[in-house]
KOLLUM-42796 format. One line per 2 residues: number of its first residue (from 1); their letters; for each residue x, y, z of N, C-alpha, C. Coordinates in nm, 3 decimals. Example, Ala and Ser with C-alpha at 12.3 -4.5 7.8 and 13.67 -1.06 7.14 Angstrom:
<nodes>
1> as> 1.319/-0.569/0.780/1.230/-0.450/0.780/1.320/-0.330/0.780 ~ 1.285/-0.225/0.708/1.367/-0.106/0.714/1.290/0.003/0.787 $
</nodes>
This chain:
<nodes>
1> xx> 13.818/5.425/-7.877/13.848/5.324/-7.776/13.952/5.227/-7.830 ~ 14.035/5.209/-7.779/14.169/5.114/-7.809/14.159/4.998/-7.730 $
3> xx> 14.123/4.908/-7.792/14.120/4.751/-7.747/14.233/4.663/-7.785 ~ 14.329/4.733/-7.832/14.461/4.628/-7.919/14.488/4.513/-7.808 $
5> xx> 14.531/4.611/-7.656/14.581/4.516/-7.549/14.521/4.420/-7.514 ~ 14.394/4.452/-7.529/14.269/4.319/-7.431/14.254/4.216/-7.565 $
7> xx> 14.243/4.256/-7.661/14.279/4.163/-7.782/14.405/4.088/-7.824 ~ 14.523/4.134/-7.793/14.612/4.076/-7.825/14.639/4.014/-7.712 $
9> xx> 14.582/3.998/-7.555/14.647/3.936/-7.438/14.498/3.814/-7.492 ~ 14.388/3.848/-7.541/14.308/3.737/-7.527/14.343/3.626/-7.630 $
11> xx> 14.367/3.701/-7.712/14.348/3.669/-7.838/14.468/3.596/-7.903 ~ 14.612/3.674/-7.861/14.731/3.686/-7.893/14.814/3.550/-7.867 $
13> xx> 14.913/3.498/-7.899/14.967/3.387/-7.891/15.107/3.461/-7.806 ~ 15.078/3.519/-7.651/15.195/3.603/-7.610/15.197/3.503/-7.477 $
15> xx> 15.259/3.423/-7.411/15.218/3.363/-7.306/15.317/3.418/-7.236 ~ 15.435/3.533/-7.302/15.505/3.570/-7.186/15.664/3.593/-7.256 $
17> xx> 15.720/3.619/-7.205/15.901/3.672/-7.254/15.929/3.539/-7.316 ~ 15.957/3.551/-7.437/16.034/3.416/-7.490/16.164/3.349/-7.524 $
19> xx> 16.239/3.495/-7.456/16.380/3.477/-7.480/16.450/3.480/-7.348 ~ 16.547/3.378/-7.302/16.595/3.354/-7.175/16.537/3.277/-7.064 $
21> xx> 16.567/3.331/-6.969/16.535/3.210/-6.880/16.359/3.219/-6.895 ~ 16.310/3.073/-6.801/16.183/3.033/-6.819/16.094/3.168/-6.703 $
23> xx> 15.985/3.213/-6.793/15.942/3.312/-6.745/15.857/3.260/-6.559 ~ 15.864/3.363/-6.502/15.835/3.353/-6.394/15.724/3.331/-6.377 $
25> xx> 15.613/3.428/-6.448/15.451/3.434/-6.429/15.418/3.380/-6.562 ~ 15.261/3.351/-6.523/15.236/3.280/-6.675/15.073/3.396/-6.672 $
27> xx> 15.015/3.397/-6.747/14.888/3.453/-6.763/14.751/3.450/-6.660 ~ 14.790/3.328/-6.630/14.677/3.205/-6.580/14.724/3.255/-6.447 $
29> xx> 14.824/3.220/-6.415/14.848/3.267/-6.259/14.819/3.406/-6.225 ~ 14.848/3.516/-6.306/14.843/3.636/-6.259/14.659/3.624/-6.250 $
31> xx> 14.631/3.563/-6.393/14.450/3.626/-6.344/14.392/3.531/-6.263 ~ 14.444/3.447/-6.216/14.356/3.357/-6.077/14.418/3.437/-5.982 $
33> xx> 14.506/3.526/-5.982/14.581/3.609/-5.845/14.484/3.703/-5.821 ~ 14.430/3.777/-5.991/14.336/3.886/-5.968/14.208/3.820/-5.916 $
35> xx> 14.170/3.678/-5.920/14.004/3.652/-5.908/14.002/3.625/-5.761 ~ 14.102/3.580/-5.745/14.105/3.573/-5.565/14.116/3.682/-5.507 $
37> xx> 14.165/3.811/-5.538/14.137/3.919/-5.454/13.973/4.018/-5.505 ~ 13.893/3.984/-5.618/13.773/4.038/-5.655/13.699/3.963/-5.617 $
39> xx> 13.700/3.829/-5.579/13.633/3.756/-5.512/13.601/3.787/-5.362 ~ 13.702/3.808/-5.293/13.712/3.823/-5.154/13.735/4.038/-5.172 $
41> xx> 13.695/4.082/-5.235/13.700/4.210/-5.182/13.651/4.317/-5.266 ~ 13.604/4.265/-5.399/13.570/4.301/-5.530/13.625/4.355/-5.598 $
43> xx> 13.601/4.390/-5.720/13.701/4.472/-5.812/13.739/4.594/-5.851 ~ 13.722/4.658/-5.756/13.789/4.811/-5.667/13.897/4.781/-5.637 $
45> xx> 13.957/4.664/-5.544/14.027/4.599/-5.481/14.153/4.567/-5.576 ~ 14.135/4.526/-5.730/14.211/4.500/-5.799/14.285/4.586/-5.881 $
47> xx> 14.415/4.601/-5.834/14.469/4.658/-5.875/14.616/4.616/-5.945 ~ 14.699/4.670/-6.068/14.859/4.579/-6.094/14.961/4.563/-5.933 $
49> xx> 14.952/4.703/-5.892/15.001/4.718/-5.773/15.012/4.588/-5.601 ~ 14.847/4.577/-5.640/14.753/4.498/-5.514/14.835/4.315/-5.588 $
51> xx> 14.759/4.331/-5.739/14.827/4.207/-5.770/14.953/4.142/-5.784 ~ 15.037/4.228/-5.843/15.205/4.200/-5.837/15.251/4.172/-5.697 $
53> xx> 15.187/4.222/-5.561/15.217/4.230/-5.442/15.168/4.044/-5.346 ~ 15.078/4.055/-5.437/15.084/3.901/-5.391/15.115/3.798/-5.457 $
55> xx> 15.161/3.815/-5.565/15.239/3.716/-5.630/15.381/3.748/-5.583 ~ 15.394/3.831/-5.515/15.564/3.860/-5.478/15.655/3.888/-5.590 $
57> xx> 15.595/4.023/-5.619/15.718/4.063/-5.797/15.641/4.211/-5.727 ~ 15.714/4.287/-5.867/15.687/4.409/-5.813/15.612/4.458/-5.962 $
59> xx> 15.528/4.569/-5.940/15.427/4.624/-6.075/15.474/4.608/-6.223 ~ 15.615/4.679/-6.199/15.681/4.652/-6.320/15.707/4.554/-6.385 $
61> xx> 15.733/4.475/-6.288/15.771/4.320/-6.361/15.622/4.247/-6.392 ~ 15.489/4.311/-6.362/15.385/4.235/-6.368/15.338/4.294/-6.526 $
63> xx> 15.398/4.418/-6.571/15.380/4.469/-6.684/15.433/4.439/-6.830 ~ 15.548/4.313/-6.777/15.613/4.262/-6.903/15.480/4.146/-6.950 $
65> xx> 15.416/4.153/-6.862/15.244/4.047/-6.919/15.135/4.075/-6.903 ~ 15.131/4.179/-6.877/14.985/4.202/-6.887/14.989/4.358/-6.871 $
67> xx> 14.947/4.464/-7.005/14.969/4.593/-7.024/14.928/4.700/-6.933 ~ 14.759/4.684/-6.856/14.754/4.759/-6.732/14.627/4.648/-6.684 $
69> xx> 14.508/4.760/-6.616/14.415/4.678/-6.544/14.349/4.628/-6.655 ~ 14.285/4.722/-6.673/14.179/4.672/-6.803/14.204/4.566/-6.882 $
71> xx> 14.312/4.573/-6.911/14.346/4.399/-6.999/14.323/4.282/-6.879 ~ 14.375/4.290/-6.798/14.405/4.218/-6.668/14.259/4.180/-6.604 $
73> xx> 14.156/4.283/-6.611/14.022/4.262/-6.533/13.941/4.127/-6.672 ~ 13.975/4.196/-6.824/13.904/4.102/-6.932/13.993/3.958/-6.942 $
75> xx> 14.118/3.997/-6.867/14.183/3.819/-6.832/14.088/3.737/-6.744 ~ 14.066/3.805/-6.683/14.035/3.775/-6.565/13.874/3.709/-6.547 $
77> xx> 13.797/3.789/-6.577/13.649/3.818/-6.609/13.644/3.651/-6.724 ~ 13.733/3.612/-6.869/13.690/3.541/-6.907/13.713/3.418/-6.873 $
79> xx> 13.830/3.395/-6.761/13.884/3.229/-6.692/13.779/3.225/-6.577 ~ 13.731/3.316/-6.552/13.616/3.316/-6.461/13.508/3.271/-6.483 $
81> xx> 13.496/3.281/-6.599/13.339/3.246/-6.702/13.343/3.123/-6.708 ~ 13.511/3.039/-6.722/13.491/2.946/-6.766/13.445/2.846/-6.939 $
83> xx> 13.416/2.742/-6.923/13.395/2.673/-7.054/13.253/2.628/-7.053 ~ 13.152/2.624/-7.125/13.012/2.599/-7.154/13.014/2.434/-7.103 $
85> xx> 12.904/2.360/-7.082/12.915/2.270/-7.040/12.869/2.221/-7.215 ~ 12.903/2.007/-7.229/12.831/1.980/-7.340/12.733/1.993/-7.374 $
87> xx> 12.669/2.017/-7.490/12.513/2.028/-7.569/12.481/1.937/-7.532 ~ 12.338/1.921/-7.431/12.302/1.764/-7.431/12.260/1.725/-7.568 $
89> xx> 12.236/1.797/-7.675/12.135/1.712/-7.787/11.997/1.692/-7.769 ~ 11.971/1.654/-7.841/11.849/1.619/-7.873/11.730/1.728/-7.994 $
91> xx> 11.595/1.682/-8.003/11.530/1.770/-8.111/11.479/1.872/-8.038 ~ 11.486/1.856/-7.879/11.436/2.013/-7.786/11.490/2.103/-7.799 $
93> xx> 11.525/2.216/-7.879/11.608/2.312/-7.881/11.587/2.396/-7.729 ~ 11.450/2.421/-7.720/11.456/2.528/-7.587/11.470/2.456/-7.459 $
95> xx> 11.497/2.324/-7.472/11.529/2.231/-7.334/11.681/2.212/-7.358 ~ 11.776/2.240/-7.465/11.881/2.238/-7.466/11.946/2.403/-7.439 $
97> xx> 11.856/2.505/-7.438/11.860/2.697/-7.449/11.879/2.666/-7.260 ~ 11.774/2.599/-7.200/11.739/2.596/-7.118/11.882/2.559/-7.037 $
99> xx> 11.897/2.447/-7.054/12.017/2.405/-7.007/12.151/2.483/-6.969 ~ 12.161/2.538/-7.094/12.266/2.649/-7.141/12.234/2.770/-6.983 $
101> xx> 12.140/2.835/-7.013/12.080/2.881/-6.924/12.153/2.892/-6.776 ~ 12.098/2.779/-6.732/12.103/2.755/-6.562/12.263/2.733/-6.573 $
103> xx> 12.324/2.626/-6.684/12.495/2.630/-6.666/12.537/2.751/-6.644 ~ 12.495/2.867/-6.674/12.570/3.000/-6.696/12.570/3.083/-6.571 $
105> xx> 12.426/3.069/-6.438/12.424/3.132/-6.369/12.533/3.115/-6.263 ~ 12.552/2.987/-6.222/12.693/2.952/-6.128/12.823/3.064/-6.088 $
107> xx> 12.855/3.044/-6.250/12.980/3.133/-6.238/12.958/3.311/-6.209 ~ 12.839/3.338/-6.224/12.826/3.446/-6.211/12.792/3.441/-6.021 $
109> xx> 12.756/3.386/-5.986/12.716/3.354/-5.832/12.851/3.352/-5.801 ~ 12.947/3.270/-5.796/13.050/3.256/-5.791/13.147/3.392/-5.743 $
111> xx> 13.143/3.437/-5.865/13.191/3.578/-5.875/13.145/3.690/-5.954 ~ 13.036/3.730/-5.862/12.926/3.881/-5.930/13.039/3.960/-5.970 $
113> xx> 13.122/3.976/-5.985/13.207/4.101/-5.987/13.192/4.100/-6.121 ~ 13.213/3.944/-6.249/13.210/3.930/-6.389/13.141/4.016/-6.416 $
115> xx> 12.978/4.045/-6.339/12.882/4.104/-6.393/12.972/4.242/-6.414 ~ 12.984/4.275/-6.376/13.040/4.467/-6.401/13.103/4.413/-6.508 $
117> xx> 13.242/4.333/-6.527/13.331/4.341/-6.585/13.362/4.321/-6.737 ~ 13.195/4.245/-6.754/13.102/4.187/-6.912/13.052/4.341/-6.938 $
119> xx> 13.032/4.419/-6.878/12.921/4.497/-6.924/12.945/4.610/-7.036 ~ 12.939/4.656/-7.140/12.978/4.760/-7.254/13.032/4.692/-7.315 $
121> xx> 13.088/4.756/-7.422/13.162/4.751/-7.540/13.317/4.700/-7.481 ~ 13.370/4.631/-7.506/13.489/4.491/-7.501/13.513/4.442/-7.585 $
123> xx> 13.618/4.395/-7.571/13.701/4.266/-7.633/13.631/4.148/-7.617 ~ 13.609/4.067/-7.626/13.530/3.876/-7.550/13.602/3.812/-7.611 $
125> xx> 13.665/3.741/-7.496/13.731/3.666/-7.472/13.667/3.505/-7.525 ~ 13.828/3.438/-7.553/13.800/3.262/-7.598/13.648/3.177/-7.501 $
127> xx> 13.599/3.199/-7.365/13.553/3.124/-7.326/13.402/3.214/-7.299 ~ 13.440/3.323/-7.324/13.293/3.417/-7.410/13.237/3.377/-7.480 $
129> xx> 13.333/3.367/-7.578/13.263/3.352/-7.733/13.214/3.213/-7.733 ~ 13.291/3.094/-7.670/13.228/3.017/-7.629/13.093/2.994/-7.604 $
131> xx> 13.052/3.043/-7.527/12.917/3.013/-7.449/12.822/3.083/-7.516 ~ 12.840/3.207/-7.605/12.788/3.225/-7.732/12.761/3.188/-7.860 $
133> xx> 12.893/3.069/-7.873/12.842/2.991/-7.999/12.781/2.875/-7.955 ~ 12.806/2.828/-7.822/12.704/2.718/-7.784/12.551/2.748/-7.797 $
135> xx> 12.474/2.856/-7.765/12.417/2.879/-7.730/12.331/2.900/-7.894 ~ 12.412/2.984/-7.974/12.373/3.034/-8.137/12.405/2.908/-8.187 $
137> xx> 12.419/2.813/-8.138/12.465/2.681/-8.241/12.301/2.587/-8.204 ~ 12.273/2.615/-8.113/12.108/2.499/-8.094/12.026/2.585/-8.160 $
139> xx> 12.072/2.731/-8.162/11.953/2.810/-8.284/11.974/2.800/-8.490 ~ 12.077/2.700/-8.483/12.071/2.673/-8.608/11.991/2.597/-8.679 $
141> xx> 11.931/2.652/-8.830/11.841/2.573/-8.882/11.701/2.574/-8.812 ~ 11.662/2.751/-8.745/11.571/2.722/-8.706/11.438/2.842/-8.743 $
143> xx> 11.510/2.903/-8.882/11.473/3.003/-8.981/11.489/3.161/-8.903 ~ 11.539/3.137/-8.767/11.558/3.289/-8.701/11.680/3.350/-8.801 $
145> xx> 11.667/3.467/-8.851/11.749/3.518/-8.867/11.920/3.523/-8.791 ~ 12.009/3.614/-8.840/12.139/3.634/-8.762/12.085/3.747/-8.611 $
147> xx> 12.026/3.837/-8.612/11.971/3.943/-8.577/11.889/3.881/-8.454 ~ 11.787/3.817/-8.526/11.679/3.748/-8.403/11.760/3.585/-8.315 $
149> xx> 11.835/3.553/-8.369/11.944/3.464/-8.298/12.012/3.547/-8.207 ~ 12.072/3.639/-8.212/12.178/3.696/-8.115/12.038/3.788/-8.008 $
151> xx> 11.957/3.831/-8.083/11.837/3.892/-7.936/11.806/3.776/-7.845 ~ 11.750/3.634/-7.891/11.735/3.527/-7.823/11.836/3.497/-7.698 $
153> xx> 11.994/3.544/-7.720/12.073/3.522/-7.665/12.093/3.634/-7.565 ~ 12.069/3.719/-7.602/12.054/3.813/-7.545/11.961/3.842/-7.418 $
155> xx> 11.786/3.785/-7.447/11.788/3.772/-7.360/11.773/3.673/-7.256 ~ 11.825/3.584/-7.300/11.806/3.459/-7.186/11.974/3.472/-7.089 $
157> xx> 12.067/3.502/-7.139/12.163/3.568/-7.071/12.138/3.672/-7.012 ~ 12.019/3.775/-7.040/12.000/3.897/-6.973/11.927/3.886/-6.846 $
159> xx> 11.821/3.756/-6.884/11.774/3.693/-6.739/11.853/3.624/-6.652 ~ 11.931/3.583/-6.704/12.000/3.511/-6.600/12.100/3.593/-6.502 $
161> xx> 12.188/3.725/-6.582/12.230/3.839/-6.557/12.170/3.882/-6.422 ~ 12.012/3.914/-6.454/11.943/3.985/-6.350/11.955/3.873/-6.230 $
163> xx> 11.921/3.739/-6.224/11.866/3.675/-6.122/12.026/3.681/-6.061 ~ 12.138/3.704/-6.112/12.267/3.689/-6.046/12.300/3.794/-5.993 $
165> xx> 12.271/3.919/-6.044/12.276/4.002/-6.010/12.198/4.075/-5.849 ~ 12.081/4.051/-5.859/11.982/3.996/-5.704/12.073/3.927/-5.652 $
167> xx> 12.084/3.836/-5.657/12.153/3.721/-5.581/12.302/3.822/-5.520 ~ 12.386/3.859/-5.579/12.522/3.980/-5.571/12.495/4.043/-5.418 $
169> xx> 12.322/4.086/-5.464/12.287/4.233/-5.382/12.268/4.195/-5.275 ~ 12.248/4.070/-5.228/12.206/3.987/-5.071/12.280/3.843/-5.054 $
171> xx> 12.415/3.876/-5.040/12.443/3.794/-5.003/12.408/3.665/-4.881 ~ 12.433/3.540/-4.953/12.358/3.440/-4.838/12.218/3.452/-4.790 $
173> xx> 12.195/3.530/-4.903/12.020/3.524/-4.861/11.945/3.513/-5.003 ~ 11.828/3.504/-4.932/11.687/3.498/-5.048/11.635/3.587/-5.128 $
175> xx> 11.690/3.672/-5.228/11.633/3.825/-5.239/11.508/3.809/-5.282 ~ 11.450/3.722/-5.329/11.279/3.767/-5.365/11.244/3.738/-5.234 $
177> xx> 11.271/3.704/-5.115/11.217/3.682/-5.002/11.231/3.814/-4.936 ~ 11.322/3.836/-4.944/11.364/3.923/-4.872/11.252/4.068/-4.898 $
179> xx> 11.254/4.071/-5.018/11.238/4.191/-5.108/11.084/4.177/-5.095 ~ 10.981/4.052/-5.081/10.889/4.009/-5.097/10.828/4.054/-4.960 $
181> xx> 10.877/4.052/-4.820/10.867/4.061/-4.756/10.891/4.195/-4.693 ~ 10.946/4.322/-4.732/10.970/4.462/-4.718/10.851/4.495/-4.794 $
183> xx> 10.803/4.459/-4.911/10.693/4.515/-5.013/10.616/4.473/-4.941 ~ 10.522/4.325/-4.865/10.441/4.298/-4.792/10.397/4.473/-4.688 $
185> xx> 10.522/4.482/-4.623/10.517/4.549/-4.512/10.451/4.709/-4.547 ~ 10.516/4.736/-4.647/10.477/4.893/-4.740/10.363/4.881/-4.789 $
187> xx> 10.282/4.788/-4.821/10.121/4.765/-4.906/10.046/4.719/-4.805 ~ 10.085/4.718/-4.658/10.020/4.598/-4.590/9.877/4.729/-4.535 $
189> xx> 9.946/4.876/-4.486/9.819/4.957/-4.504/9.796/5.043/-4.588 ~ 9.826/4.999/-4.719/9.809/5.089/-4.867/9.741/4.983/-5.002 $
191> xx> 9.685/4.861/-4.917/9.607/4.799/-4.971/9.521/4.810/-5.079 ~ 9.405/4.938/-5.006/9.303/4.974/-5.117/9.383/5.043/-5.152 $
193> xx> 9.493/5.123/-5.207/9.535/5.225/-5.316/9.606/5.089/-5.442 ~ 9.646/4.947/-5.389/9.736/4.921/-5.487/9.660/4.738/-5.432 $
195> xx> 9.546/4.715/-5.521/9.471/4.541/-5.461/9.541/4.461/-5.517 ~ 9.597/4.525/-5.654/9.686/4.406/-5.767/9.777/4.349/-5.671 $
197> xx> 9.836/4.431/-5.609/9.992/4.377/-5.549/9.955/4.338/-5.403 ~ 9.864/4.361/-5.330/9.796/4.317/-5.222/9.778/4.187/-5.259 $
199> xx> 9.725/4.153/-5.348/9.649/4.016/-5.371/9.756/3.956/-5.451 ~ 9.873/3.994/-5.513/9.981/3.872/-5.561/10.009/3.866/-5.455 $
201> xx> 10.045/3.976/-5.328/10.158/3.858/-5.220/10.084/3.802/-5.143 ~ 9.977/3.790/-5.097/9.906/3.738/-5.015/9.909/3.596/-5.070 $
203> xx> 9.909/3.572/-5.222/9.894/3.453/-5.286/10.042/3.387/-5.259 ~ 10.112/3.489/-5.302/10.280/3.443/-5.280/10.344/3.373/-5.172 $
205> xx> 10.246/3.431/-5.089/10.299/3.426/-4.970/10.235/3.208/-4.905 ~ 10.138/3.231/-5.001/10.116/3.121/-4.931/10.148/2.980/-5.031 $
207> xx> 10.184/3.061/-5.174/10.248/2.978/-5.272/10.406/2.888/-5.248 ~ 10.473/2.922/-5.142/10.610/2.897/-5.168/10.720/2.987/-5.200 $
209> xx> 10.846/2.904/-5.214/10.944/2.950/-5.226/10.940/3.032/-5.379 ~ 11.032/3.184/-5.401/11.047/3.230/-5.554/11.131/3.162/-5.650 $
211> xx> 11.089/3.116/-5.728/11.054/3.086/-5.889/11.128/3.159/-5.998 ~ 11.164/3.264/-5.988/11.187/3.352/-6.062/11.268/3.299/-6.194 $
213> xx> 11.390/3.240/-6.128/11.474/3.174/-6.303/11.442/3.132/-6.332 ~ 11.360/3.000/-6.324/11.307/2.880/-6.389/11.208/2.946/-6.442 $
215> xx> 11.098/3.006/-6.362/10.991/3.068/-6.444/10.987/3.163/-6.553 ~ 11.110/3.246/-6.531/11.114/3.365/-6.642/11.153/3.320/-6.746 $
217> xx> 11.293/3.202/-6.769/11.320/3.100/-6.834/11.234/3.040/-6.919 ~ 11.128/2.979/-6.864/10.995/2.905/-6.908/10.913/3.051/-6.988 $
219> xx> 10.881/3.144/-6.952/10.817/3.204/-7.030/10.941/3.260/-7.197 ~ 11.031/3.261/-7.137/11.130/3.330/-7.265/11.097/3.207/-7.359 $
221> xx> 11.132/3.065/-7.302/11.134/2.942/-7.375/11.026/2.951/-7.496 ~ 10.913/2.962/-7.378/10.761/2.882/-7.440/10.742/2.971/-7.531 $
223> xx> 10.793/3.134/-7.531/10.770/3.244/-7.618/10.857/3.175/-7.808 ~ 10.970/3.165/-7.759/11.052/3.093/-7.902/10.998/3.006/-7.914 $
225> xx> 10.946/2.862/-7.823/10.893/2.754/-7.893/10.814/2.743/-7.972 ~ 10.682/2.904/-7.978/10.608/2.940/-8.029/10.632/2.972/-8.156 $
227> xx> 10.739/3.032/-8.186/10.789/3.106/-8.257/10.853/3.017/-8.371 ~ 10.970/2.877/-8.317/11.009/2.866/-8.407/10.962/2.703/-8.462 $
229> xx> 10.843/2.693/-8.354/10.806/2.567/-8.400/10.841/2.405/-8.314 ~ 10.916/2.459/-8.196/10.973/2.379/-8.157/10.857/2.239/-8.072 $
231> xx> 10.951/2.131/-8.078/10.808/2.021/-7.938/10.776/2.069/-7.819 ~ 10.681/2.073/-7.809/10.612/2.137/-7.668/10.665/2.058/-7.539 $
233> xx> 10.688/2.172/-7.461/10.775/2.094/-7.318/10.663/2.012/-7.275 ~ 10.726/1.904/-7.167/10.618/1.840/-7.073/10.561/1.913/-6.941 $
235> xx> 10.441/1.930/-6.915/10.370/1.992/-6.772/10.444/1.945/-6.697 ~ 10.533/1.997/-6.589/10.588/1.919/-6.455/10.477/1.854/-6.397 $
237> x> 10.525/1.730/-6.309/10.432/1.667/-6.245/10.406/1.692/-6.201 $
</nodes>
């Protein structure tokens, strides 16, 4: 696998032709050109062709900056991600994990498409790595290994992944509702074969709205707090 391009466009100090007149496109423009058409049509949709065409240049000339898609989608994918918000501080590490957390789901709501575009073996990009050392930086000094630091990260990004990912699959809607409410319908006369799940939604149902990030969150948390010693959260009121 050859990553030179997606590394040297992320990585690289190339912002564009440096000799002669002032270059036309800059980096930044071409990949907010690509996020506005994966946004509004996803990233099937994106193409050098599709993109050069609305910046008004033609493919070729979109190739003196950016080598094909694939570099262009990991441009793209990491200005999308964005920058981590500040560490609030403090001695809560998993109320500062936490934080980290919920900052991260936005941009993926924003634009599910990232999700595909993060996924395998890549290059990661400046505002990647970012939100990875924010995240491995509140786990310092907290006797986890290098190994059990990056799983931690792993999966509280992996939850958050999923709940964005739901969210992708139903647009403008509720998917544990949704989803909560089709399963109701399928168990509603298969009751006695399956009481476990009879008797969570019946409870669910009269519990409220789904929970799911905050709660899965809270169990990943309370699992490390355990683990590394941390102050015990407060009971919500």
């Amino acid at each position: 696998m050859d990553l030179t391009g997606s590394l040297d466009l992320l990585w690289g100090d190339r912002p564009g032709p440096r000799r002669g007149p002032k270059p036309a496109l800059t980096h930044d423009l071409i990949a907010r050109t690509g996020i506005a058409i994966a946004d509004a049509e996803g990233l099937a949709a994106v193409s050098m062709q599709r993109v050069a065409a609305d910046l008004g240049f033609t493919k070729m000339s979109l190739y003196r900056y950016v080598p094909g898609k694939s570099e262009l989608v990991a441009l793209m994918a990491d200005l999308a991600m964005g920058t981590p918000p500040a560490d609030p501080g403090g001695d809560d590490r998993c109320a500062r994990l936490r934080a980290w957390a919920l900052a991260l789901l936005p941009g993926f709501v924003r634009h599910p498409w990232v999700l595909e575009a993060t996924t395998g073996p890549r290059v990661v990009g400046p505002n990647e790595l970012a939100w990875m050392e924010a995240a491995l930086a509140v786990l310092d000094g907290t006797g986890l290994g290098g190994a059990a630091r990056m799983d931690v990260l792993a999966v509280l990004a992996g939850h958050v992944r999923n709940i964005a990912q739901q969210a992708a699959t139903t647009p403008g809607g509720d998917t544990g509702t949704q989803f909560g409410a089709i399963l109701a319908e399928v168990v509603r006369e298969r009751g006695d074969r399956f009481p476990a799940v009879k008797a969570a939604l019946a409870e669910a149902a009269e519990g409220g709205e789904d929970e799911a990030l905050g709660f899965g969150l809270d169990l990943i948390l309370d699992g490390l707090r355990a683990r590394i010693g941390d102050p015990g959260r407060a009971d919500p009121a």
